[in-house]
N, C-alpha and C positions, 0 to 999 in steps of 0.2 A: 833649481831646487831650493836655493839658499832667499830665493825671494819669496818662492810659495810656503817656507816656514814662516817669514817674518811677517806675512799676509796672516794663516793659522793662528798669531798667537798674539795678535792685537785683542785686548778686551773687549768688549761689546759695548761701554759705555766712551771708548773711545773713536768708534766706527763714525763716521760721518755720510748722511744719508746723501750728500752729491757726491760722493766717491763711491758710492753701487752703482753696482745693477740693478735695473728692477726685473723683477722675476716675471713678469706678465710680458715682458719685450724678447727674452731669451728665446731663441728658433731653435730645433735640432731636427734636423731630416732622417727623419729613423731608417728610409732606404738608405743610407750609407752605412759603410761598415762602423763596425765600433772603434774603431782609432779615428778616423774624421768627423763620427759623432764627438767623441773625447776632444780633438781637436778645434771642433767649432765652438762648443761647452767653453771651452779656455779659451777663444778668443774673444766673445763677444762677451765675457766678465772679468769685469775689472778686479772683484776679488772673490775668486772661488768657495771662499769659505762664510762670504757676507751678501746678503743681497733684500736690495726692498722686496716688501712685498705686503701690497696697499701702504697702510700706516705703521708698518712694524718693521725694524731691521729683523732680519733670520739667520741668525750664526749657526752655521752646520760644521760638525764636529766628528772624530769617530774616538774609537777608543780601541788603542792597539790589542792584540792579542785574544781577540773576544770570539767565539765561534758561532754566536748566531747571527744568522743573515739579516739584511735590512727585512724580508718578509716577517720573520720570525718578532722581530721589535712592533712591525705594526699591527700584527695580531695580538703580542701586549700590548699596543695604546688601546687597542677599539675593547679590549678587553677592562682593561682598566677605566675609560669613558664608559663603556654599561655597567659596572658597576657604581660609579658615581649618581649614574642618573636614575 
């Protein structure tokens, strides 16, 4: 646990793109359950919270305490993208 904080809370401009993953290499066999999906998730990335993808690092993040679901956030992006466009 004390490692996957220290992973979390590296900046982004410190992330070095031969220390990811890249996101297009990650497998997960959706027939398995969800503990050896989780489990395979955390093996084949080097750090959970950073990963290539094409030409761009992607730092994913959460934010404690908050009650809406990941679904709920991506219906405000697409919401938020139509209205921009």
């Amino acid at each position: 646990m004390e490692q996957l904080s220290e992973l979390k809370n590296i900046p982004i401009m410190e992330l070095r793109r031969e220390e990811l993953s890249d996101a297009g290499e990650v497998m997960i066999d959706s027939s398995k359950s969800q503990n050896q999906r989780v489990q395979s998730f955390f093996g084949q990335m080097k750090n959970p919270f950073a990963q290539n993808v094409g030409e761009y690092i992607l730092q994913i993040g959460y934010a404690e305490g908050v009650q809406e679901t990941l679904d709920d956030r991506m219906v405000q992006l697409v919401r938020k993208q139509t209205e921009i466009m």
